[in-house]
N, C-alpha and C positions, 0 to 999 in steps of 0.2 A: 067817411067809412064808420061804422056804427062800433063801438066796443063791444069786443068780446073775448073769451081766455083766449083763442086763435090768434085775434090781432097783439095782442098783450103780449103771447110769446112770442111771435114772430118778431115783435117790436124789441121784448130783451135780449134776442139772440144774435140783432143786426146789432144792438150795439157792443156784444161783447170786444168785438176787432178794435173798439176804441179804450176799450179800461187798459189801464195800466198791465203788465202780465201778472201780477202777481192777486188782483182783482181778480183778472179773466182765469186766471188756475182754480182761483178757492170755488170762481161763479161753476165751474165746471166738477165742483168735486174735487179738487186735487188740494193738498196743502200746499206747495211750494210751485212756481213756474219754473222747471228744469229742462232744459236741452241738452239732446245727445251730443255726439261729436259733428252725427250731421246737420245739426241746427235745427232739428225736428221734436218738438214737445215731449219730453218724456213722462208717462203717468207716475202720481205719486199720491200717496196718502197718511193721513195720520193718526194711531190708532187713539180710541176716544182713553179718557186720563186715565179711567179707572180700570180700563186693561196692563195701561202701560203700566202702571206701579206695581202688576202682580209679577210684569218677566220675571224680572230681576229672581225673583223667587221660584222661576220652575225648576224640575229635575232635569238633570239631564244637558246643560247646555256646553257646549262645545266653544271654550277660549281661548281665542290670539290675543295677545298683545299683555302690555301689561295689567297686573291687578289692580293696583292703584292708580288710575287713568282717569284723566277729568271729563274723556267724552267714552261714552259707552254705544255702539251703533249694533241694533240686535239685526240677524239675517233672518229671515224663516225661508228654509230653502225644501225643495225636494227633489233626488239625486238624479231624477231621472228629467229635470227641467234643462234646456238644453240653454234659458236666460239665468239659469241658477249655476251652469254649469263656466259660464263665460263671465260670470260674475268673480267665481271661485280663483279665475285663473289671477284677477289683481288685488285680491284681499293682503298679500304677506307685503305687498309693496305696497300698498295702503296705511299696512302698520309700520312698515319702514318708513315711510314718507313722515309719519304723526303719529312720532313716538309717544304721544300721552293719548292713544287711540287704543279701546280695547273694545274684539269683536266678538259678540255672543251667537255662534249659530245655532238654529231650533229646527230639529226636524219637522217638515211639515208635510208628511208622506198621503199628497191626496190626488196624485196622476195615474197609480195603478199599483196591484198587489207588489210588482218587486219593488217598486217607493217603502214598501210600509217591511218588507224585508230588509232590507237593504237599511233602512232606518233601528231594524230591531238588531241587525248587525253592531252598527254603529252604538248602539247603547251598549252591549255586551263587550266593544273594544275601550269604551270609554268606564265602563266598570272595574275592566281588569287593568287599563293603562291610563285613564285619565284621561283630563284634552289633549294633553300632546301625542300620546298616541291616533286619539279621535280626527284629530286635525291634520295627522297624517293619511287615514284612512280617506277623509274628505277630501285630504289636495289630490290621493293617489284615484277616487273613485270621480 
């Protein structure tokens, strides 16, 4: 069979089923090989460094858990996602579970006008009451 990019990929994609998982997640775009509960790949990714060290510093973010906490896990959620919304339901038991856990959520209102409502809500409750106000409005919304 003669080379060419055709047989090339087809050749790295039969052998992804043999790397390691944590090979076959990065070969696939993912940083970590995670499974759901049903045993089924969950996607995941990791933002490049020079994003990450700006969160920390945006306005606006919405915290659980304590302030001084050795692992920090940011959400970027939007209200009206319904994987955002099933997410939200195990976050306080998340930070029960790993008390030196502290969760930063970021509005990321990109599914439809009342995301980006609903988002300007939320900043307006977090102005007048802070996160724990905000984080009440997120568990109740």
């Amino acid at each position: 069979m003669p080379l060419s990019r055709r047989t090339l990929i087809a050749a790295s994609l039969a052998a992804l089923p043999a790397l390691a998982p944590e090979a076959r997640a990065q070969a696939e775009g993912q940083w970590r090989a995670i499974t759901g509960d049903n045993g089924q790949p969950l996607p995941n990714t990791r933002l490049p460094g020079e994003l990450v060290s700006e969160i920390g510093r945006l306005r606006g973010v919405t915290w659980i858990g304590p302030r001084e906490a050795s692992v920090t896990l940011f959400e970027f959620f939007d209200y009206n996602c319904p994987w955002c919304r099933a997410a939200a339901r195990d976050l306080d038991d998340l930070v029960r579970a790993n008390p030196d856990l502290r969760i930063g959520l970021i509005n990321n209102p990109i599914l439809s006008v009342q995301s980006a409502q609903a988002a300007k809500v939320a900043l307006a409750v977090q102005r007048a009451g802070g996160s724990a106000a905000t984080a009440g409005l997120y568990a109740a919304l």
